[in-house]
C-alpha positions in Angstrom: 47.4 -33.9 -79.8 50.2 -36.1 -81.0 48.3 -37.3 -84.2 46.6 -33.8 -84.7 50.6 -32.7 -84.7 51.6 -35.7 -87.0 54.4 -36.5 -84.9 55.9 -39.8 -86.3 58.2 -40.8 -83.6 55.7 -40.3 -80.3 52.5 -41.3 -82.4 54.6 -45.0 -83.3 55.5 -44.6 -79.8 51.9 -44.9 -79.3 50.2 -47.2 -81.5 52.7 -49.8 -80.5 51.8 -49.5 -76.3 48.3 -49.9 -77.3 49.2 -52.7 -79.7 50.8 -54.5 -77.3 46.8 -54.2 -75.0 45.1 -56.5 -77.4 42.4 -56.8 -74.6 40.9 -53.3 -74.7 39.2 -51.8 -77.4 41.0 -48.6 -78.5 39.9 -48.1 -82.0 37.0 -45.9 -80.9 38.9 -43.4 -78.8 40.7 -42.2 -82.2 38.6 -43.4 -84.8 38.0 -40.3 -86.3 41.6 -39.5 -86.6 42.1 -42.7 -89.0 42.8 -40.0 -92.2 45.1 -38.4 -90.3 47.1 -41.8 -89.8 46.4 -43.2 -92.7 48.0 -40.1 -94.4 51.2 -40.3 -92.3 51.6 -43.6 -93.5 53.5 -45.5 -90.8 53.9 -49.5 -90.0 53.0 -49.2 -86.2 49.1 -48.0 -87.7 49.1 -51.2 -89.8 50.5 -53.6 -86.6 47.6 -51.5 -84.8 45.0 -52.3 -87.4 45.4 -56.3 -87.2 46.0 -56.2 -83.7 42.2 -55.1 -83.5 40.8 -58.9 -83.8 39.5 -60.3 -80.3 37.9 -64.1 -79.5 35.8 -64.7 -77.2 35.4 -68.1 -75.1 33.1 -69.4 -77.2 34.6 -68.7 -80.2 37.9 -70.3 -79.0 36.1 -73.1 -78.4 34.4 -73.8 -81.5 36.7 -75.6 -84.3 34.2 -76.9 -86.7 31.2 -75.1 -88.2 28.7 -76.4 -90.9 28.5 -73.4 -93.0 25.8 -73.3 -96.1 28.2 -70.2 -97.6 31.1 -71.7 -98.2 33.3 -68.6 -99.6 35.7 -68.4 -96.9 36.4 -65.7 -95.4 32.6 -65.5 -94.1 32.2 -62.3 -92.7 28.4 -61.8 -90.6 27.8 -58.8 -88.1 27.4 -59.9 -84.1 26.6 -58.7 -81.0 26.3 -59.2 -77.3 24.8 -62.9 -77.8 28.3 -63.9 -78.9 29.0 -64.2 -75.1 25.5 -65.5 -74.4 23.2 -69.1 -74.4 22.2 -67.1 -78.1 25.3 -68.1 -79.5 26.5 -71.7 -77.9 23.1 -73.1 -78.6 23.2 -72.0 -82.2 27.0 -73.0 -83.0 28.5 -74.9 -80.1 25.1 -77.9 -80.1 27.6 -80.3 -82.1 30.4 -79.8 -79.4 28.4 -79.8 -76.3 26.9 -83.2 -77.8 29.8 -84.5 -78.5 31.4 -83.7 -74.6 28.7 -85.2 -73.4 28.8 -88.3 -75.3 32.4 -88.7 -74.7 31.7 -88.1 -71.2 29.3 -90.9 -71.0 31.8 -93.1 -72.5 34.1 -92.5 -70.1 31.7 -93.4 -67.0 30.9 -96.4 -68.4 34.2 -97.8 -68.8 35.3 -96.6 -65.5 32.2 -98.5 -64.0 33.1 -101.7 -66.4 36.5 -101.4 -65.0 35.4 -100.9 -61.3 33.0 -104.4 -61.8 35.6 -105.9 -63.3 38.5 -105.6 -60.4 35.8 -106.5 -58.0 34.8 -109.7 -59.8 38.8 -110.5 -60.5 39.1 -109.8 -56.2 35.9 -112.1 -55.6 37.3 -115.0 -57.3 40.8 -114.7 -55.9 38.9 -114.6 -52.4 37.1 -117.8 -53.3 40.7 -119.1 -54.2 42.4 -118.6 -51.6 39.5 -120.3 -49.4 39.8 -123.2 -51.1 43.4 -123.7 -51.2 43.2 -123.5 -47.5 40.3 -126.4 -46.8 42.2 -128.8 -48.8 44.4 -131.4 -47.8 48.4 -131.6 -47.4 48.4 -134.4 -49.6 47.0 -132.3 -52.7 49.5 -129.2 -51.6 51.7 -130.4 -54.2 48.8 -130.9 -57.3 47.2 -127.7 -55.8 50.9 -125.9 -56.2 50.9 -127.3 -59.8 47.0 -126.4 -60.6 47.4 -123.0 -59.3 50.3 -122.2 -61.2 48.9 -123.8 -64.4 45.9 -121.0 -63.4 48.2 -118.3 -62.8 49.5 -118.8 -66.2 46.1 -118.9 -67.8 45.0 -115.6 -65.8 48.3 -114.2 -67.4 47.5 -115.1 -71.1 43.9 -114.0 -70.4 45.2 -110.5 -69.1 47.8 -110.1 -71.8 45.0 -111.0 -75.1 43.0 -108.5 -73.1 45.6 -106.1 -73.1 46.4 -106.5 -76.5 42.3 -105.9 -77.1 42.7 -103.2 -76.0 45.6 -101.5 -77.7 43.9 -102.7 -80.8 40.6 -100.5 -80.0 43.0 -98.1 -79.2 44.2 -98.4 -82.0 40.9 -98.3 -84.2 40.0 -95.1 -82.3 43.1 -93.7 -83.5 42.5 -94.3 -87.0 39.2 -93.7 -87.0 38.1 -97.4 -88.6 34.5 -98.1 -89.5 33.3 -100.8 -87.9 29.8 -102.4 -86.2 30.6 -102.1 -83.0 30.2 -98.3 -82.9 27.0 -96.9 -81.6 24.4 -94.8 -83.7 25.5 -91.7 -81.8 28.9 -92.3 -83.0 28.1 -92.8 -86.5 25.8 -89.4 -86.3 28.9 -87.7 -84.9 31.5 -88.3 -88.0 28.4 -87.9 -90.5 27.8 -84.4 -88.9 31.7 -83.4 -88.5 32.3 -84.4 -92.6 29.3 -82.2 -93.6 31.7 -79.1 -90.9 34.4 -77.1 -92.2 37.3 -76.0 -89.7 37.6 -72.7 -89.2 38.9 -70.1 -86.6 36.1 -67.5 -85.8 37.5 -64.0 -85.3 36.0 -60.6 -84.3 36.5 -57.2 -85.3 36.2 -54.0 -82.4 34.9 -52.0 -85.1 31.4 -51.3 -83.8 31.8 -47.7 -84.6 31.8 -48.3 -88.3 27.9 -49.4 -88.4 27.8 -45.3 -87.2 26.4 -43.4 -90.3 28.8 -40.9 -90.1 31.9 -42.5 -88.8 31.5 -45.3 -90.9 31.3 -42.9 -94.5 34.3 -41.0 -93.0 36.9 -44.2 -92.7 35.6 -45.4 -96.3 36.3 -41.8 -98.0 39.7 -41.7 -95.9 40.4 -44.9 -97.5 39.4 -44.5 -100.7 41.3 -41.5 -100.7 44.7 -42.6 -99.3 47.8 -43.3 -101.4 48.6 -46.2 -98.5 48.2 -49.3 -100.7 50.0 -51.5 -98.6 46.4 -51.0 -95.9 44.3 -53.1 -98.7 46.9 -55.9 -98.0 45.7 -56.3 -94.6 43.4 -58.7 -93.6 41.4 -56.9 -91.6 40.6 -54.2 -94.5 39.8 -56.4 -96.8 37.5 -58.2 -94.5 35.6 -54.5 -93.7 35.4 -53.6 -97.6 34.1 -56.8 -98.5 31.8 -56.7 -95.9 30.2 -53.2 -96.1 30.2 -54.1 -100.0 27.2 -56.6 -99.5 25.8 -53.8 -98.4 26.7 -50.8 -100.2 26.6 -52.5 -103.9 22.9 -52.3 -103.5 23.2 -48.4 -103.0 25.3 -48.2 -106.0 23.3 -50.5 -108.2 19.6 -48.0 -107.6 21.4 -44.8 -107.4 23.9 -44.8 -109.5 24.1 -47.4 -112.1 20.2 -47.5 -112.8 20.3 -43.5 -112.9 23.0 -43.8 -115.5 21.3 -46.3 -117.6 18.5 -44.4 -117.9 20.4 -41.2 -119.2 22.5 -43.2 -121.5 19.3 -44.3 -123.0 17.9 -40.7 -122.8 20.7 -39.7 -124.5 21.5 -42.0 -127.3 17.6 -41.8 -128.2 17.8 -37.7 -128.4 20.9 -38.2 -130.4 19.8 -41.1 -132.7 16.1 -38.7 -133.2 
C-alpha cells in the first residue's frame, strides 16, 4: 500500500529496515512494484538494490579460482548445489588439498618434535646415571666435562633455533628451493595459473520468470533514473541477461532488417 501510494517518507522508512535484513530475501515480495520505485526515484531503493548480494559458506571460503574467462566480472547462473558436495568438489578441490597437505605437515612435525624431546630426555637419563657411578675423584673433571657439554648442547640448540627462523623465514618469502616436496611445488604451480576473486550471489531468482523478468527490463529501460545503471548490481543483471537476449535481437530483429533493407534498396535500384 505504501508504494502503490508513492509515499516517500514511509516507503524510505521501509526499504532501509529491510536493508538493514541482509539475510532474508525480500526482493520477491515486491518485485513487481520495481517501476513504481524506480519512478519515485529515491536513494534508500538503490541502498536496497546492492544490499541484495548474499555468500554462502562456501563461497566465503573460496579466494582463488582458475577461471578460463578471464573478463572479470564473471557472471554464471546457480542453484541449490551452491550449498552442496556439487559445488566444493567442483571449486573448493584446490583448497581442501591444500588443508589437507598443510594438515599433514603439521602432524609430522609435531611427531618429529615429540621424538625429538624423548630422545633429548633419554640421553639426559643416561647422563645423569653415569655421573652417579663415577668416582669422587673425577667429580671435579666430570663438573668440568659436563659443563663443557652443557655449553655444546646450548650452541647445538641455538644453530637449531636459528634453523629454524631461517625456514621460517623461507616460508615467508616463499623461496624456491629443493627441499620442498612435489606436492608443494604442484600447489604454487596451480595457485599462479588462479585469479583471486570474491564470489557473490544475487536473490534475484525471480528474474529467470518470463514475465517478471521482461517487466523489470521494460521498467528499466524506461526510467529516467540514470544513477541505477551505476550500480553494480545492474550492471551485473544487464550484462548478464545480454548473453542471452543479444541472440534474440540478432534473428529477430537485425536479420529481419537486413533483409528488408536489401528488399528495399533492390526495388528502389530496379
Amino acid at each position: 500500500m505504501t508504494i502503490d501510494n508513492e509515499s516517500p517518507k514511509n516507503t524510505e522508512l521501509l526499504l532501509k529496515k529491510l536493508t538493514l535484513f541482509q539475510d532474508e530475501c525480500y526482493s520477491h515480495l515486491f518485485s513487481h512494484k520495481f517501476e513504481t520505485l524506480m519512478r519515485m526515484n529515491l536513494r534508500s531503493f538503490h541502498d536496497f538494490l546492492e544490499s541484495c548480494y548474499f555468500q554462502t559458506v562456501q563461497m566465503k571460503t573460496i579466494k582463488y579460482l582458475k577461471l578460463n574467462n578471464k573478463n572479470l566480472p564473471w557472471s554464471v547462473p546457480h542453484s541449490s548445489c551452491l550449498i552442496d558436495k556439487v559445488f566444493t568438489n567442483k571449486y573448493c578441490s584446490f583448497e581442501l588439498a591444500r588443508a589437507k597437505l598443510l594438515e599433514t605437515k603439521r602432524k609430522e612435525q609435531e611427531e618429529k618434535a615429540r621424538l625429538e624431546q624423548e630422545e633429548r630426555m633419554h640421553k639426559e637419563q643416561e647422563e645423569r646415571a653415569k655421573r652417579e657411578l663415577q668416582s669422587d675423584a673425577k667429580e671435579e673433571q666430570k663438573g668440568e666435562e659436563d659443563k663443557k657439554e652443557e655449553k655444546e648442547e646450548d650452541k647445538k640448540e641455538e644453530s637449531k633455533e636459528d634453523c629454524e627462523e631461517d625456514e621460517l623465514l623461507e616460508q615467508t618469502l616463499q623461496q624456491k628451493d629443493h627441499t620442498k616436496t612435489p606436492e608443494e611445488i604442484a600447489q604454487e604451480i596451480e595457485r599462479k595459473s588462479q585469479v583471486r576473486l570474491t564470489i557473490r550471489a544475487i536473490e534475484f531468482d525471480w528474474i529467470f520468470d518470463d514475465h517478471r523478468g521482461k517487466s523489470f527490463l521494460r521498467a528499466l529501460s524506461k526510467t529516467n533514473d540514470l544513477e541505477l545503471f551505476s550500480l553494480s548490481i545492474i550492471r551485473t543483471i544487464v550484462l548478464f541477461l545480454w548473453e542471452y537476449y543479444r541472440k534474440v535481437v540478432f534473428i529477430f530483429l537485425l536479420i529481419p532488417f537486413l533483409i528488408n533493407f536489401a528488399v528495399f534498396i533492390v526495388y528502389a535500384t530496379y
